[in-house]
C-alpha positions as CSV (number, residue, x, y, z in Angstrom):
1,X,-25.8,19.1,17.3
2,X,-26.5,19.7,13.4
3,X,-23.3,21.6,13.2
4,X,-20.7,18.6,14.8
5,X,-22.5,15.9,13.0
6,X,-21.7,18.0,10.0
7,X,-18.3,18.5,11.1
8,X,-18.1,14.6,11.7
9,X,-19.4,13.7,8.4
10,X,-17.3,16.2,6.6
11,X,-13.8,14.5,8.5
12,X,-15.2,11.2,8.0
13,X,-15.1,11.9,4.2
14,X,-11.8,13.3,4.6
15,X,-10.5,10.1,6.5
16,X,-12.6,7.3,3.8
17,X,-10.8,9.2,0.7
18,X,-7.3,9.1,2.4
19,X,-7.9,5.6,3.5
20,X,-8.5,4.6,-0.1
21,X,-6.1,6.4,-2.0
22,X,-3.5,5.2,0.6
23,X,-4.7,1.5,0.0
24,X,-4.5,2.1,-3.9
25,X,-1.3,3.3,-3.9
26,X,-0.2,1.2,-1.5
27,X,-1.1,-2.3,-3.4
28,X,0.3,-0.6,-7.2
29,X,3.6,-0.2,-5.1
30,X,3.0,-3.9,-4.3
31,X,3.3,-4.9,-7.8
32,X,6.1,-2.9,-8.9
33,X,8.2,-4.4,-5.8
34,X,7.1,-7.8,-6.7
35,X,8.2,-7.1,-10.6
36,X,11.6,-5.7,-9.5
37,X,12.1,-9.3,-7.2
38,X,12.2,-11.2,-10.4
39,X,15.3,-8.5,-11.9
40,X,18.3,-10.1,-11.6
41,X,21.0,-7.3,-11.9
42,X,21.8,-4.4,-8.7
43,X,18.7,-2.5,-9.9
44,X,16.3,-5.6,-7.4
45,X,18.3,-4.6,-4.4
46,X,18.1,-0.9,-5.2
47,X,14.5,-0.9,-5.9
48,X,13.2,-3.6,-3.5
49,X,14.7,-1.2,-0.6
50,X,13.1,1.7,-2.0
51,X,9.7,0.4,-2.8
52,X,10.2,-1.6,1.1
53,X,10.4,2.3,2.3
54,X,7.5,3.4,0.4
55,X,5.1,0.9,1.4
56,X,5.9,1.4,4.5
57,X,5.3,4.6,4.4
58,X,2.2,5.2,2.8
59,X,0.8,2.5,5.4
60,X,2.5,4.1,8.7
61,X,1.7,8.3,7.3
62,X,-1.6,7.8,5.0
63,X,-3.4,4.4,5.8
64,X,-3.0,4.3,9.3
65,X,-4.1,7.7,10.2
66,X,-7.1,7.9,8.0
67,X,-8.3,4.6,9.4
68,X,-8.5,6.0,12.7
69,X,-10.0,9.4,11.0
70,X,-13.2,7.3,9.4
71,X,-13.2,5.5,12.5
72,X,-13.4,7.9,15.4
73,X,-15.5,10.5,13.3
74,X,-17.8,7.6,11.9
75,X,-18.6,6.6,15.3
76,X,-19.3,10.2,16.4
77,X,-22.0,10.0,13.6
78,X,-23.2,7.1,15.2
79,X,-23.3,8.6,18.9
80,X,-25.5,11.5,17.2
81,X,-28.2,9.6,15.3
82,X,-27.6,6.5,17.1
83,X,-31.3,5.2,15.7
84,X,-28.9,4.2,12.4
85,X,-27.6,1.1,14.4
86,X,-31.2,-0.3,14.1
87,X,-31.1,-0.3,10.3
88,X,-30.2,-3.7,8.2
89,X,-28.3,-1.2,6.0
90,X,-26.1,-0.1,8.7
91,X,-25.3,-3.6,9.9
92,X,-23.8,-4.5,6.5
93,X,-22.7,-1.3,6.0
94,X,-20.5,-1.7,9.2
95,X,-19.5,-5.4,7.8
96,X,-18.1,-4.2,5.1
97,X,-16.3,-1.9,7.3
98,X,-14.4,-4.4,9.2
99,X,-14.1,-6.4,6.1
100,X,-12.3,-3.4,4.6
101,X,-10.4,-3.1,7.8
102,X,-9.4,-6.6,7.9
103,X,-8.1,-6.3,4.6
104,X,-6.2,-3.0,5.2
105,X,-4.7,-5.3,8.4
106,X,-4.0,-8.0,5.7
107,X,-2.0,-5.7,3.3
108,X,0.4,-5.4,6.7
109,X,1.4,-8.5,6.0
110,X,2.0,-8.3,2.3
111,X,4.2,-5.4,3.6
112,X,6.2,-7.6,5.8
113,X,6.0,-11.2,3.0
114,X,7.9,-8.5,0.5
115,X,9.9,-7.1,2.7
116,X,11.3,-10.9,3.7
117,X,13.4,-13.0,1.0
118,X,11.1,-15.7,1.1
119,X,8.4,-16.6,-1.6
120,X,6.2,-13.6,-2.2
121,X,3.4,-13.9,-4.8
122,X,3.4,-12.8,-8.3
123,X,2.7,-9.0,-9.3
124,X,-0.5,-10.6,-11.1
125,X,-2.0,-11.3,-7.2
126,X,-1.0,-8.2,-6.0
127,X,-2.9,-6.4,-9.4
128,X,-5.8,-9.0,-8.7
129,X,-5.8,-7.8,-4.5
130,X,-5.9,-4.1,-5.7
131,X,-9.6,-5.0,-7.1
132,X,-10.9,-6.3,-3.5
133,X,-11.5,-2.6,-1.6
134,X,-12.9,-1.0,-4.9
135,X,-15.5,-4.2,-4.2
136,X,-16.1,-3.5,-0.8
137,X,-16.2,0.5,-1.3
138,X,-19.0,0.5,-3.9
139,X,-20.9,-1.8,-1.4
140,X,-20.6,0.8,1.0
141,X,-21.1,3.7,-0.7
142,X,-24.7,2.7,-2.1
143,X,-25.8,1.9,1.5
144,X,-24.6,4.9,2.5
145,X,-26.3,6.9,0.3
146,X,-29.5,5.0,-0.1
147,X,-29.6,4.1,3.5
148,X,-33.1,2.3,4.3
149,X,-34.4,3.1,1.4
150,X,-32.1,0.3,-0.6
151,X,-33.2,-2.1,-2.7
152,X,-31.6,-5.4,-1.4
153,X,-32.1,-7.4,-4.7
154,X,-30.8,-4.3,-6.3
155,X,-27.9,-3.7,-4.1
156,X,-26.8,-7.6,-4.2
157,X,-26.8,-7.9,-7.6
158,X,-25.4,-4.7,-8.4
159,X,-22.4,-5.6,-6.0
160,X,-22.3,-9.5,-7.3
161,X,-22.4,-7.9,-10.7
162,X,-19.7,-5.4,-10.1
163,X,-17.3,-8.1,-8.5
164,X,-17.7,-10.4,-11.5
165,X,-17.1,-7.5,-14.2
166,X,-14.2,-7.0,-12.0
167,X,-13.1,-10.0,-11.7
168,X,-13.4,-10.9,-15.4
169,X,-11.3,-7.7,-16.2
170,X,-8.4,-8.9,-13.8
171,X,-8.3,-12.7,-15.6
172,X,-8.4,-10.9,-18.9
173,X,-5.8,-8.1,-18.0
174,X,-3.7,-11.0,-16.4
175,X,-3.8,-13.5,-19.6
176,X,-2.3,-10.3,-21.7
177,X,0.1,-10.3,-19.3
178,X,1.2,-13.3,-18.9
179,X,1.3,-13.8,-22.5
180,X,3.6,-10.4,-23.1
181,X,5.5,-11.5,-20.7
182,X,6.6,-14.7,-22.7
């Protein structure tokens, strides 16, 4: 049993680090296709088809897969120490899951609002959207490791804490921007 929850563990690593470099990437091509809406010249058409083929790409070959990886092989950890779906941690551990899921469901639709002419946001939304999984990740990653033994005043604060920093850095980064942009 050791040996294929190993096995499990070691894909389900596999899957959560393809999952987030393929939701990275995606979202920074998500701000250079909404940047190349505003061009005006035959470069927009060129590059909004090209950056329409990427996204969908890295969400069809690298996202969708290693969803389903982290999935299917987190849930086979589950079936072999199935005592873990008694712990708090796990509970918000799996929240955060499906909150990370939604999201990845939610970039879909970006996909398919760029890929339209109508009104997509700015590139400053799309850099302030990138920030929302690196949020949910570090949530998950210190339950993960600390398991039961977290510190929920710890834990909450620390996540709080990191989403403010975060959040601070994306109004700052977006007023510098905005204002070399003028």
């Amino acid at each position: 049993m050791l040996y294929w929850y190993q096995a499990a563990k070691s894909l389900h690593f596999i899957g959560v680090i393809s999952w987030m470099a393929g939701i990275f990437y995606l979202v920074r091509i998500m701000v250079y296709h909404a940047e190349a809406r505003q061009l005006q010249d035959v470069s927009r058409s060129i590059l909004e088809k090209q950056y329409q083929l990427m996204e969908q790409r890295a969400y069809q070959i690298i996202i969708v897969p290693a969803v389903w990886i982290s999935w299917i092989c987190g849930s086979i950890m589950l079936s072999l120490q199935p005592v873990w779906l008694t712990q708090g941690w796990m509970h918000i551990k799996l929240l955060f899951l499906v909150l990370l899921s939604g999201y990845t469901h939610y970039c879909k639709g970006y996909i398919r609002l760029l890929a339209s002419a109508k009104g997509a946001p700015s590139h400053l939304f799309y850099r302030a959207m990138n920030e929302v999984p690196t949020i949910l990740m570090a949530g998950i990653v210190f339950l993960a490791v600390y398991k039961q033994g977290i510190n929920w005043w710890m834990w909450a604060l620390g996540v709080f804490g990191f989403a403010a920093l975060i959040l601070f850095a994306v109004k700052k980064a977006s007023k510098r921007l905005s204002a070399s942009n003028e």
